[in-house]
C-alpha positions in Angstrom: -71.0 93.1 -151.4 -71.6 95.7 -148.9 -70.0 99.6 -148.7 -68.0 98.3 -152.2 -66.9 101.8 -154.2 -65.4 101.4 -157.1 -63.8 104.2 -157.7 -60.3 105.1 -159.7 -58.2 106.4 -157.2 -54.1 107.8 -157.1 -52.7 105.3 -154.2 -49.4 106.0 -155.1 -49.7 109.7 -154.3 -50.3 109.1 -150.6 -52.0 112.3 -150.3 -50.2 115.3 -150.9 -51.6 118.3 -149.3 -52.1 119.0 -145.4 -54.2 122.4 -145.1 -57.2 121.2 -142.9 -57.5 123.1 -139.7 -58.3 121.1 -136.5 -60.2 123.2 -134.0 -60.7 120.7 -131.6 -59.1 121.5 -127.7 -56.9 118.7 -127.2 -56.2 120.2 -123.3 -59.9 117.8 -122.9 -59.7 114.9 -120.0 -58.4 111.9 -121.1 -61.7 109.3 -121.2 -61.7 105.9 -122.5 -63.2 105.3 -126.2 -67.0 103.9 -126.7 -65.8 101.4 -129.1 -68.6 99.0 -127.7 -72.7 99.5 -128.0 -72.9 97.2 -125.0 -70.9 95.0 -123.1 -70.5 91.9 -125.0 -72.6 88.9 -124.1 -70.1 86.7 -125.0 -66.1 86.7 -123.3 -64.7 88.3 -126.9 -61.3 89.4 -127.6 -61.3 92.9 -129.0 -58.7 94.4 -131.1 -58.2 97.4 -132.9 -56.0 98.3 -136.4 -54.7 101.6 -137.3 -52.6 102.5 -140.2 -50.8 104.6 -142.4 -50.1 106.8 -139.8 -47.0 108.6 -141.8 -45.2 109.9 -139.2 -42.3 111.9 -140.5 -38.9 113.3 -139.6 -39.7 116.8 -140.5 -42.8 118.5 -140.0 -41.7 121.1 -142.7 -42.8 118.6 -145.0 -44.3 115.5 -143.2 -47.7 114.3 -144.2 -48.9 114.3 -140.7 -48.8 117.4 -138.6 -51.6 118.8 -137.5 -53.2 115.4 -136.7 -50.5 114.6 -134.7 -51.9 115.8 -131.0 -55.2 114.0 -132.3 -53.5 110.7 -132.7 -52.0 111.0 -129.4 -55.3 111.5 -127.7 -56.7 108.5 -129.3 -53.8 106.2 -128.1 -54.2 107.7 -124.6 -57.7 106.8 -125.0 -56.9 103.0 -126.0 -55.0 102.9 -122.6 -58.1 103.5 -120.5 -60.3 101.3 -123.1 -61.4 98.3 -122.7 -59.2 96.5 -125.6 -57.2 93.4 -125.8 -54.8 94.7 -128.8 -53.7 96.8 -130.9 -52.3 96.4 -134.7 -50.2 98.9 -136.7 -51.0 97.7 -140.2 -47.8 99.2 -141.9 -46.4 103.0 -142.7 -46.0 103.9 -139.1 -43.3 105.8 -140.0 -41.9 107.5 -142.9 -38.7 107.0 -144.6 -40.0 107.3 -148.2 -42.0 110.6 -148.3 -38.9 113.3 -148.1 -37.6 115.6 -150.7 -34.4 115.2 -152.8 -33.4 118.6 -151.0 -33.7 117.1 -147.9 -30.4 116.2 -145.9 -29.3 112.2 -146.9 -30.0 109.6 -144.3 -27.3 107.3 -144.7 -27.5 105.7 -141.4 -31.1 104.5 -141.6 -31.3 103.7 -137.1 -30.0 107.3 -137.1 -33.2 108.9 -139.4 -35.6 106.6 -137.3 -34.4 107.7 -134.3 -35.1 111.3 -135.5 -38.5 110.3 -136.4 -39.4 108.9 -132.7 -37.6 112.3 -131.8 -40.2 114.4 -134.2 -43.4 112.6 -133.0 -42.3 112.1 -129.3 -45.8 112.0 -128.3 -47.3 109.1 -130.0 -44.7 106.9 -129.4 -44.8 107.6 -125.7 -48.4 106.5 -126.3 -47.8 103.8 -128.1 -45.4 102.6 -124.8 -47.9 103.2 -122.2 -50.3 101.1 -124.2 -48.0 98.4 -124.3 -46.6 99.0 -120.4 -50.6 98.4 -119.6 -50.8 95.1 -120.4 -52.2 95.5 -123.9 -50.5 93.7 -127.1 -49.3 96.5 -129.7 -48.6 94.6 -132.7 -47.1 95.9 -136.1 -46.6 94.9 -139.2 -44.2 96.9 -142.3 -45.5 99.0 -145.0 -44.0 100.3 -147.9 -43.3 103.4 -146.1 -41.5 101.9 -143.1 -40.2 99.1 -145.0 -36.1 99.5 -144.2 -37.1 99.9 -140.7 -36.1 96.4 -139.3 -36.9 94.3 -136.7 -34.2 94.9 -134.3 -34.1 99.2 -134.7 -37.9 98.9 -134.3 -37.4 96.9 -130.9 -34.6 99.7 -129.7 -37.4 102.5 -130.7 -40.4 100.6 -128.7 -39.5 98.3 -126.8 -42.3 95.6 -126.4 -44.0 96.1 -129.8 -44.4 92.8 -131.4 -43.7 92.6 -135.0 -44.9 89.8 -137.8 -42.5 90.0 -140.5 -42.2 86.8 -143.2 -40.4 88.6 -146.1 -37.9 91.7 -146.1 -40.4 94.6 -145.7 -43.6 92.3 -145.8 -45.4 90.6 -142.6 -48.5 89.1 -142.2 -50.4 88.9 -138.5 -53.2 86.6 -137.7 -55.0 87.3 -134.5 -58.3 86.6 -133.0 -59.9 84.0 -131.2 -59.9 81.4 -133.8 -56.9 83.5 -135.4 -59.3 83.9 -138.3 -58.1 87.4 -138.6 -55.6 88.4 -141.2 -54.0 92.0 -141.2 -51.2 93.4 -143.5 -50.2 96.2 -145.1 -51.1 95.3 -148.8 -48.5 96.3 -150.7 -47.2 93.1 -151.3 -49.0 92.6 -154.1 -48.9 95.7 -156.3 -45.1 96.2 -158.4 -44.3 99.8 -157.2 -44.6 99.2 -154.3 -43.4 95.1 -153.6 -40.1 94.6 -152.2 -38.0 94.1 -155.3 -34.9 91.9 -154.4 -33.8 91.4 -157.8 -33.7 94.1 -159.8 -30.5 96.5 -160.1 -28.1 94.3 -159.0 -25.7 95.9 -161.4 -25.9 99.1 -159.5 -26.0 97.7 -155.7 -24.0 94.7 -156.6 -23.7 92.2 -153.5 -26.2 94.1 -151.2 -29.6 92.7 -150.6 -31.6 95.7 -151.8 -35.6 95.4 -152.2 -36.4 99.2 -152.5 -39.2 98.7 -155.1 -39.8 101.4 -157.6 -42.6 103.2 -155.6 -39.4 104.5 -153.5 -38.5 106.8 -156.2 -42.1 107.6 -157.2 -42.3 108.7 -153.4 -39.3 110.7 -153.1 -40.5 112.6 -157.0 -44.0 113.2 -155.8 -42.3 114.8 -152.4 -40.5 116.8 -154.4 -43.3 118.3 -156.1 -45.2 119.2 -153.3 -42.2 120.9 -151.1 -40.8 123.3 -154.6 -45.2 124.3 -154.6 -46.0 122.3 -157.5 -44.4 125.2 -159.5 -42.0 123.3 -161.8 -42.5 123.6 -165.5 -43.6 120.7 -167.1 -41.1 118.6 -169.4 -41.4 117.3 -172.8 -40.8 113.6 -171.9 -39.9 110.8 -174.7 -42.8 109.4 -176.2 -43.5 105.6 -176.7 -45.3 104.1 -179.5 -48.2 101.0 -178.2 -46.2 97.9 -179.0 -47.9 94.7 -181.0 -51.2 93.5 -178.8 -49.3 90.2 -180.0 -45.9 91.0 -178.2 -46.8 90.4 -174.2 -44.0 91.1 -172.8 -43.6 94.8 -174.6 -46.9 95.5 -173.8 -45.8 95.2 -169.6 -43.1 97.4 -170.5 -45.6 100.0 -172.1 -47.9 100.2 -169.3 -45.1 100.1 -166.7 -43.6 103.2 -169.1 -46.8 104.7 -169.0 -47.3 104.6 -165.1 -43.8 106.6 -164.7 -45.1 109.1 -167.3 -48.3 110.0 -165.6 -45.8 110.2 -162.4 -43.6 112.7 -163.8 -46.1 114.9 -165.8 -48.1 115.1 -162.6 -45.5 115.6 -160.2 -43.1 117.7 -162.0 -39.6 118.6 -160.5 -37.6 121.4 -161.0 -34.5 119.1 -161.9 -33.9 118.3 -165.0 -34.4 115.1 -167.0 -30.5 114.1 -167.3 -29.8 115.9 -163.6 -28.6 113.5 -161.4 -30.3 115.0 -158.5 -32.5 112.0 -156.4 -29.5 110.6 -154.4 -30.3 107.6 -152.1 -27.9 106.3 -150.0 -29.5 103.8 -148.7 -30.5 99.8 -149.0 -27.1 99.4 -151.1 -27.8 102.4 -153.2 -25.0 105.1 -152.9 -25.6 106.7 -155.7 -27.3 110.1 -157.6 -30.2 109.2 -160.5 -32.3 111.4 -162.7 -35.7 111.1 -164.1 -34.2 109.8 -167.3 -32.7 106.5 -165.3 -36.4 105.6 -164.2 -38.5 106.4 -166.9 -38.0 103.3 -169.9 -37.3 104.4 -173.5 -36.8 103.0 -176.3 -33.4 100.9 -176.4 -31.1 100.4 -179.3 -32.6 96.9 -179.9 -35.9 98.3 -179.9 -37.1 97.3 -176.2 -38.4 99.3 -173.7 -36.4 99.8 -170.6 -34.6 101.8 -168.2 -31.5 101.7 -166.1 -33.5 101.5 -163.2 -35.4 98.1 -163.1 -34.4 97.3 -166.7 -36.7 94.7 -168.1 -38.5 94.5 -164.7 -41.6 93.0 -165.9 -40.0 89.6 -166.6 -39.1 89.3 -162.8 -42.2 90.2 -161.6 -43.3 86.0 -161.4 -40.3 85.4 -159.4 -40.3 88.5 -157.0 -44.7 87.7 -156.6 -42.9 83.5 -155.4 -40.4 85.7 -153.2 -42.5 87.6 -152.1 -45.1 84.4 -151.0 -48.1 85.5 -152.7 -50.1 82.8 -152.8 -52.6 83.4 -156.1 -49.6 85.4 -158.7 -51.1 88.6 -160.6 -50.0 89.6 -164.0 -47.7 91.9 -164.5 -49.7 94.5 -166.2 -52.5 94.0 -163.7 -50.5 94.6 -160.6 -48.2 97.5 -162.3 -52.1 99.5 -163.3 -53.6 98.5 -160.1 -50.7 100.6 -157.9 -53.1 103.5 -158.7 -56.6 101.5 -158.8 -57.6 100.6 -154.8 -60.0 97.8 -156.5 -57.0 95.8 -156.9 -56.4 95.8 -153.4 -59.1 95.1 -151.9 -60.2 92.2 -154.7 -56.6 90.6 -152.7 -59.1 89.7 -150.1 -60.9 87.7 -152.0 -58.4 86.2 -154.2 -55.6 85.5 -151.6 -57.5 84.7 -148.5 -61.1 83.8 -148.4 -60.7 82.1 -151.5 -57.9 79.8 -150.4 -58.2 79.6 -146.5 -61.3 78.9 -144.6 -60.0 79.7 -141.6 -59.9 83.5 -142.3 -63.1 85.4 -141.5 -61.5 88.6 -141.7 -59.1 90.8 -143.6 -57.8 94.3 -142.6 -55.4 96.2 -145.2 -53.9 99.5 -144.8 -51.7 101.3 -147.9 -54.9 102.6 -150.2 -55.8 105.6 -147.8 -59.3 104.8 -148.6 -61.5 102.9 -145.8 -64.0 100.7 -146.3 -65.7 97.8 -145.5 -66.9 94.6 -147.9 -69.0 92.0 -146.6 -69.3 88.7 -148.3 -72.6 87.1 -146.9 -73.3 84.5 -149.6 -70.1 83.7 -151.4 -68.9 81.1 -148.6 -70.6 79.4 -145.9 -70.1 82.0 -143.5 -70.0 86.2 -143.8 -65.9 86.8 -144.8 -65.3 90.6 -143.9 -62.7 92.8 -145.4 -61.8 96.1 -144.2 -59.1 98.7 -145.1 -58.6 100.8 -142.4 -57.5 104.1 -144.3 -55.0 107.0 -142.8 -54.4 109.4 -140.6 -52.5 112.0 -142.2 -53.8 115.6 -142.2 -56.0 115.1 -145.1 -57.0 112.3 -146.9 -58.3 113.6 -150.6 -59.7 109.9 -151.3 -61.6 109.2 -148.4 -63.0 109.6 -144.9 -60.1 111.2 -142.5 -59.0 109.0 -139.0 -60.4 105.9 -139.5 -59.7 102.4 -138.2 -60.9 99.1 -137.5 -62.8 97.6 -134.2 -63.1 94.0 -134.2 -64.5 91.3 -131.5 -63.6 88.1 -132.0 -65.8 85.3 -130.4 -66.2 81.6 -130.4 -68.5 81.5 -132.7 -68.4 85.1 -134.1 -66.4 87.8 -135.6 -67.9 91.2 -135.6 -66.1 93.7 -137.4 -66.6 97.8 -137.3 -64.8 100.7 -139.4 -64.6 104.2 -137.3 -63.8 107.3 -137.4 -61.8 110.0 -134.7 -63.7 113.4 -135.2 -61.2 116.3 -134.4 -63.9 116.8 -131.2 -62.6 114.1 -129.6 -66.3 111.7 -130.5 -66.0 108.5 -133.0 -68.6 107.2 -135.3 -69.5 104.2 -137.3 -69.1 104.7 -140.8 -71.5 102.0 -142.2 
């Protein structure tokens, strides 16, 4: 296995800081991208993958900024380049990252349409790509995952969109359509659409928001009040019997939210009911004590929020159509572990499908490449291709995926965008 790190890493956080400085003098004529050594030998279709782009309503507290004219130039760049497509592998856009003191969204079309409005320039970009003649294809992240299909195709028109579950897509492409790209978070429990839990609060509404929602809109938080909040003394948790399985889910689900909320402290207070949502069927106010499990009067431990949620985690994995199921515990500590992730390659696609050379994911923030050379009967490629916001703490910054897809070959590149306007191979 090839450019394989392994390497703990914070996925959830989706980077929090954005103090790089970008030098580069983005008034430079518009030329078309190198992507290619040579011209092919062989007629090959040629796509490219992007992700995790974060584009937010409010640059007062957005994720991407500064990289913003950047991303831009490298669309314009895509027009003039000799490319056949173009996939968005989830978190476009931004609905999750925003501050508990930020105004509510009820009207979810409305907040999109303020997010084209903030980051005007990209999607413009995005349109002349597609006006050009070449396919831009997306498919939903956790970030952008109430963004639905019919606001997406009001806010660019054209884009197409693979979509399979609420929040969840898949899209092969290629020549042989041996190439699989989605966002990844499918398979992780903070961050899978969750359409069974809390029912009791959002009653006949099909929610899905999946815990990571609140992690997201906490770790916000943090970051816009400075990281200056005291810390709180949170309830403590005894390890359950290594006997009692389903306790022990609980625990390490428990003990996720308590690294959250020790690490991202808030200035509210445990009990306030300060994180109002107002969306996906939840119009209501909760506090850190509704999320975090404690010990319950029959001696289980739960929370309000996504009470006993480990023992519908086999059922939301079959809703969900993942095809190999992860335990509980696996999926809930591998949220913050990118291994997980990228060992979903393996386990949901090369290892079931032999028609799938090639798998892209997004959501980790940390690019890579993993080459399989002698595992199958032919090299099996997987890629993540990493983020764009204005600085990624667990990995090389501006990266994304060139792929050529032959007849008889799939050859498959990770990049990088260098704020001087040149790219490079990262291998």
């Amino acid at each position: 296995m090839k450019g394989s790190k392994k390497r703990f890493v914070f996925v959830l956080v989706l980077v929090l800081f954005s103090s790089v400085m970008i030098s580069a003098d983005l008034t430079r004529e518009i030329e078309p991208l190198p992507l290619w050594e040579k011209e092919s030998a062989h007629e090959a279709y040629r796509v490219v993958v992007i992700s995790d782009l974060h584009l937010g309503v409010d640059d007062s507290f957005s994720e991407t900024v500064k990289n913003k004219d950047l991303i831009a130039e490298f669309l314009e760049r895509l027009v003039i380049s000799d490319i056949d497509e173009l996939v968005i592998a989830g978190d476009m856009f931004d609905e999750w990252f925003v501050p508990i003191s930020y105004e509510p969204h009820n009207d979810l079309g409305a907040f999109f349409e303020r997010v084209v409005e903030n980051n005007a320039s990209i999607v413009v970009a995005f349109e002349k790509i597609i006006q050009s003649g070449i396919i831009v294809a997306y498919v939903p992240g956790n970030h952008d995952l109430l963004l639905d299909e019919e606001t997406l195709a009001k806010l660019i028109p054209g884009i197409v969109q693979a979509r399979d579950v609420d929040g969840l897509g898949i899209y092969r492409t290629g020549m042989r359509s041996e190439i699989a790209i989605e966002h990844g978070h499918r398979y992780d429990t903070f961050c899978a659409p969750d359409i069974l839990s809390n029912k009791e609060i959002t009653g006949d509404y099909a929610s899905f928001l999946p815990p990571g929602y609140f992690f997201t809109r906490i770790a916000s938080t943090s970051v816009a009040e400075g990281k200056s909040a005291p810390k709180k003394d949170f309830p403590e948790i005894e390890a359950p019997s290594k006997e009692d399985a389903d306790q022990l889910d609980a625990y390490t689900y428990y003990n996720i939210w308590l690294w959250a909320m020790t690490t991202f402290s808030i200035k509210a207070d445990f009990d306030e009911k300060a994180i109002y949502v107002g969306v996906n069927g939840y119009d209501n106010s909760f506090s850190l004590s509704d999320l975090l499990p404690t010990v319950q009067d029959d001696g289980s431990i739960s929370a309000v929020l996504y009470a006993n949620v480990q023992r519908r985690w086999d059922e939301v994995q079959q809703i969900n159509r993942v095809a190999v199921k992860n335990p509980y515990s696996q999926a809930t500590a591998g949220a913050i572990d990118h291994t997980f992730l990228d060992e979903q390659a393996v386990k949901q696609y090369f290892d079931l499908d032999s028609t799938v050379d090639v798998v892209v994911f997004g959501h980790s923030h940390v690019p890579l490449v993993n080459r399989y050379e002698n595992e199958y009967d032919k090299e099996k490629v997987y890629a993540n291709s990493g983020t764009w916001i204005d600085e990624n703490l667990i990995g090389l910054e501006r990266c994304f995926v060139v792929i050529e897809s032959g007849e008889q070959f799939t050859d498959v590149r990770l990049m990088e965008y260098h704020a001087d306007g040149t790219i490079s191979d990262t291998e």
